[in-house]
PASEBA-1860 file (N, C-alpha, C; in nm, 3 decimals):
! residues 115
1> XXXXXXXX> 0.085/-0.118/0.000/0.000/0.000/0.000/0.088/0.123/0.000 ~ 0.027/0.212/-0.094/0.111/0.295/-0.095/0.020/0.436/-0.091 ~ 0.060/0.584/-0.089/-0.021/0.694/-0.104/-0.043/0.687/-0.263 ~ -0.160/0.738/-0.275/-0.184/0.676/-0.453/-0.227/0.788/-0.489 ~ -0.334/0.880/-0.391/-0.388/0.977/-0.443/-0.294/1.161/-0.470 ~ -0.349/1.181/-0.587/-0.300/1.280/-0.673/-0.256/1.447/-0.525 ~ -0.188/1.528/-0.528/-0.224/1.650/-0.425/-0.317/1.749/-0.484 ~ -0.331/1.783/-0.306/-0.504/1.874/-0.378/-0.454/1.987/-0.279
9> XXXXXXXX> -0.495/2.110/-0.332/-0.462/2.241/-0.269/-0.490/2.255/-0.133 ~ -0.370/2.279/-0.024/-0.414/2.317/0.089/-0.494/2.365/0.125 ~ -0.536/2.475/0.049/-0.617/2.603/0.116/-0.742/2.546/0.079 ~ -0.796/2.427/-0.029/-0.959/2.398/-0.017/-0.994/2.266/0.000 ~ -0.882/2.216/0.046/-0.881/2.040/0.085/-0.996/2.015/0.148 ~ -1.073/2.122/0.274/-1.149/2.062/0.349/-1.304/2.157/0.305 ~ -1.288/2.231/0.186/-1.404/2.330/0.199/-1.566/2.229/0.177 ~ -1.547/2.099/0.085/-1.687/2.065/0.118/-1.688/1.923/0.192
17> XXXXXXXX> -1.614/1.917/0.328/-1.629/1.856/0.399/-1.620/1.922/0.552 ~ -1.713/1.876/0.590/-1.717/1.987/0.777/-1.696/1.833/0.852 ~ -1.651/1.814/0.888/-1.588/1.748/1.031/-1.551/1.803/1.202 ~ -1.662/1.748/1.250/-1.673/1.790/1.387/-1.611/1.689/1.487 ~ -1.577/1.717/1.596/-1.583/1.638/1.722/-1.704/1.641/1.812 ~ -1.769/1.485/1.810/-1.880/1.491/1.934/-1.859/1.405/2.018 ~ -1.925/1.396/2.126/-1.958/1.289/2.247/-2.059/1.204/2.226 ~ -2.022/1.049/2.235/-2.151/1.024/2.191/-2.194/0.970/2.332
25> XXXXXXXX> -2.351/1.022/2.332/-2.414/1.023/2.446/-2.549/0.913/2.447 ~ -2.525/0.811/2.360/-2.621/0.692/2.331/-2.533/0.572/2.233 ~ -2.591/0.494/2.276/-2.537/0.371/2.177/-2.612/0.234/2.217 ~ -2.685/0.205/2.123/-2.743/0.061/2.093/-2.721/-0.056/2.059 ~ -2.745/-0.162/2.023/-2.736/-0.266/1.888/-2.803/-0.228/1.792 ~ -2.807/-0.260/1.719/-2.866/-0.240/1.544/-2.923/-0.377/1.529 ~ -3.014/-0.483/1.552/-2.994/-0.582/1.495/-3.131/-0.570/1.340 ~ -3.181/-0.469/1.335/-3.242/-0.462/1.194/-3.120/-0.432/1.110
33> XXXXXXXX> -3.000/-0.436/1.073/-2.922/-0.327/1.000/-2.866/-0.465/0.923 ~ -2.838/-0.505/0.795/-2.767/-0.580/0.768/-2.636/-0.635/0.773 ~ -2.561/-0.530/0.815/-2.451/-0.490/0.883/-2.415/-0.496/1.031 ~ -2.333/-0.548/1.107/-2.338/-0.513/1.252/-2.266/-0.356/1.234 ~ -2.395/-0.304/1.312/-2.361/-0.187/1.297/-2.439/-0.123/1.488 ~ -2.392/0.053/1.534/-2.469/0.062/1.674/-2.517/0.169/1.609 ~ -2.637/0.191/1.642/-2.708/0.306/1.657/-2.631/0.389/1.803 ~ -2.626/0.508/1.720/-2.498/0.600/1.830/-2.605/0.755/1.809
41> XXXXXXXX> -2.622/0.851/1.928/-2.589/0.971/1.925/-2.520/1.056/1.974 ~ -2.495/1.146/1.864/-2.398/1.217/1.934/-2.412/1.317/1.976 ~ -2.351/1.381/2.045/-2.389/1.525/2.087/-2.272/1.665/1.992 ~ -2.293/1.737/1.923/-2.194/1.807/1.877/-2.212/1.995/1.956 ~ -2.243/1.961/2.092/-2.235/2.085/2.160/-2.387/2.185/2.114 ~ -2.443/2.214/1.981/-2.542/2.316/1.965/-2.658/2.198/1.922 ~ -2.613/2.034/1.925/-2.731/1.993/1.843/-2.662/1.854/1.887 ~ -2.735/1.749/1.829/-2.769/1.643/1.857/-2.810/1.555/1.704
49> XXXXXXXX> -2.720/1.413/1.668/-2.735/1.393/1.534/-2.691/1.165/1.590 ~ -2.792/1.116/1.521/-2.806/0.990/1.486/-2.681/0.973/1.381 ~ -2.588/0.852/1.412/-2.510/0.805/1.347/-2.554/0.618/1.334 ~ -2.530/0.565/1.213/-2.558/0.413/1.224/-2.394/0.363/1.176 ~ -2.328/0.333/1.294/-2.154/0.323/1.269/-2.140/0.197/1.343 ~ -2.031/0.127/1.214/-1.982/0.009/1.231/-1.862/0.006/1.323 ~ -1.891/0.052/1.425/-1.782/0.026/1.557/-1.818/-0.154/1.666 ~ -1.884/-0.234/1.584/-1.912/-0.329/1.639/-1.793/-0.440/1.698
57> XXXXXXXX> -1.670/-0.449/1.650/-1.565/-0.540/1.680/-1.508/-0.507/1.788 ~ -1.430/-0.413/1.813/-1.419/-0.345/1.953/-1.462/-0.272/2.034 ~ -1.557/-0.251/2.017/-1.671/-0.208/2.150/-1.808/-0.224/2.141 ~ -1.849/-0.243/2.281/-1.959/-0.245/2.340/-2.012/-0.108/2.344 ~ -2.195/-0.146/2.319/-2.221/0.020/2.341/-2.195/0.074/2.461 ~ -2.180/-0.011/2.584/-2.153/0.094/2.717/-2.035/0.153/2.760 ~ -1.949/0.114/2.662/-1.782/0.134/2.644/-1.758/0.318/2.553 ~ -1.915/0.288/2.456/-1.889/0.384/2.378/-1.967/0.542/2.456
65> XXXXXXXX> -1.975/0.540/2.533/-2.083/0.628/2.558/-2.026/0.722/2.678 ~ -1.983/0.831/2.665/-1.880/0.955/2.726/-1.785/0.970/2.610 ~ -1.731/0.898/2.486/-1.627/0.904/2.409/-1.648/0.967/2.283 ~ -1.565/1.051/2.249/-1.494/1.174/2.166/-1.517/1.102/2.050 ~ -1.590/1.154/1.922/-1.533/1.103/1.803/-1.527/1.201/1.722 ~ -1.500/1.186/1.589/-1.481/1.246/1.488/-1.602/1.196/1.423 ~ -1.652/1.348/1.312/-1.760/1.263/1.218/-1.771/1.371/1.121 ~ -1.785/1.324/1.035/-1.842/1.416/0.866/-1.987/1.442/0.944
73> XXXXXXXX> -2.007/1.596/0.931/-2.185/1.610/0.932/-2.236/1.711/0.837 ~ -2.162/1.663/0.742/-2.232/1.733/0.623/-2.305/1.657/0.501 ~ -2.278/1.513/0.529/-2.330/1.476/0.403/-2.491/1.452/0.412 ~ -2.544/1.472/0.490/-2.709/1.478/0.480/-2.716/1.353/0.523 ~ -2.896/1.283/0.535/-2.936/1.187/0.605/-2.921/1.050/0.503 ~ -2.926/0.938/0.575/-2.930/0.836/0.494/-2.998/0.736/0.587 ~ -3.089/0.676/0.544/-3.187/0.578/0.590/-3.151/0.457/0.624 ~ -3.124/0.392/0.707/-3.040/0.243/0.710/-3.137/0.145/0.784
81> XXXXXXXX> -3.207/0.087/0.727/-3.348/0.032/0.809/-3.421/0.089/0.912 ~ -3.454/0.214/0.811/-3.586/0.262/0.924/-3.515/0.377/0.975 ~ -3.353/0.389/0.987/-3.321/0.454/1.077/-3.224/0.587/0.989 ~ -3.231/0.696/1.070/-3.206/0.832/0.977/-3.059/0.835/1.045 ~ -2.943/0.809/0.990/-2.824/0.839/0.987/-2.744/0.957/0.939 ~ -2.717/1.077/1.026/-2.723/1.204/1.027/-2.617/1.251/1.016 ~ -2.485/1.174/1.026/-2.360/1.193/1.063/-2.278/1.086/1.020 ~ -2.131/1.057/0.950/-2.055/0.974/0.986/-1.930/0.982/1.060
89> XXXXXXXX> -1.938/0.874/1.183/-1.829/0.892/1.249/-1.740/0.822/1.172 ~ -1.642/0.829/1.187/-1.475/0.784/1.142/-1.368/0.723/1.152 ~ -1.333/0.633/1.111/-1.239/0.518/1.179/-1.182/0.451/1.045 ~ -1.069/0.366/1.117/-1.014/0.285/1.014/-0.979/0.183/1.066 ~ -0.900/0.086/0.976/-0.918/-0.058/1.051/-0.751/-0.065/1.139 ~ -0.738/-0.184/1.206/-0.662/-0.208/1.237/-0.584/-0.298/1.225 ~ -0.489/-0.359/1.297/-0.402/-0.499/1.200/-0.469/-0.599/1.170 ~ -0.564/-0.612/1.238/-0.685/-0.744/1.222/-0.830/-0.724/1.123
97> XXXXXXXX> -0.822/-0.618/1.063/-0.928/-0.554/0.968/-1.053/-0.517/1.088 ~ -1.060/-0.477/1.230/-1.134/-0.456/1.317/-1.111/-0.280/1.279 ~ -1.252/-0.241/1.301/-1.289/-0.037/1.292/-1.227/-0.024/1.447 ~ -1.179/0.103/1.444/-1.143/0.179/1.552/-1.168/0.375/1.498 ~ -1.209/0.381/1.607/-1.268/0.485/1.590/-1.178/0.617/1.608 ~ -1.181/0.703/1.555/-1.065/0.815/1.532/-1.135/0.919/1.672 ~ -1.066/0.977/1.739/-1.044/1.021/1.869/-0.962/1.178/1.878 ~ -0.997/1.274/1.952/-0.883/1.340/2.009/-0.840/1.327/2.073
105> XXXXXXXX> -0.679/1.316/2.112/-0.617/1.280/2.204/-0.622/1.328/2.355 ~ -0.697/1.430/2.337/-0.738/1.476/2.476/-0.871/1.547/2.447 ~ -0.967/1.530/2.552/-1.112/1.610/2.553/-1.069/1.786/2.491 ~ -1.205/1.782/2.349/-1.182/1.935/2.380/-1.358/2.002/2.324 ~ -1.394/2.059/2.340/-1.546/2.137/2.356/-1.625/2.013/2.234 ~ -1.728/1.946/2.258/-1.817/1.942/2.153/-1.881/2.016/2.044 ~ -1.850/1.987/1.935/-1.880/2.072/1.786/-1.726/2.112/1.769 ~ -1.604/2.099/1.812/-1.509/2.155/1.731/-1.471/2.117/1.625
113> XXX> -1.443/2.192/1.549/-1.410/2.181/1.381/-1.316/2.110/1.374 ~ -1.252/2.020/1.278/-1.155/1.946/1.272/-1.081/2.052/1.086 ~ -0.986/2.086/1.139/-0.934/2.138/1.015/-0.814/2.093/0.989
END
């Protein structure tokens, strides 16, 4: 694996993507979802947004719930059985192809911008 993709101008790398930090302050099972997937909300400080995120391999929802994530909340809603997915949180895999969820390394205000 290598970096493959082409460079893209500093100054508008992030203009149509908004990426926040929230808390997520709920987390479920999903078992309608075809996917193991948790029904999560998060809190982003002025508002409150449904995520349907495949954080199922390493954690439990009661593990997830006080914890920091990262999430795209711009791409609008998407329906995932029944359920309105408002946000994506963010992660990548790990040596075992298991999601882990992208984090700030230390608490900082809900809704901050990730630039």
């Amino acid at each position: 694996m290598g970096i493959e993709k082409p460079d893209v101008d500093p100054e508008t790398f992030l203009e149509d993507v908004e990426m926040r930090v929230g808390e997520i302050v709920s987390a479920e099972e999903f078992p309608g979802a075809r996917k193991d997937l948790y029904k999560l909300v998060v809190d982003f400080g002025v508002e409150r947004r449904q995520s349907a995120a495949g954080l199922t391999d390493n954690y439990d929802p009661g593990d997830l719930q006080g914890r920091q994530v990262v999430a795209v909340v711009n791409l609008g809603t998407v329906t995932v059985a029944g359920f309105d997915s408002e946000c994506l949180v963010i992660g990548v895999d790990d040596a075992d192809g298991e999601v882990v969820h992208l984090r700030p390394d230390r608490e900082v205000p809900n809704g901050t911008e990730v630039y």
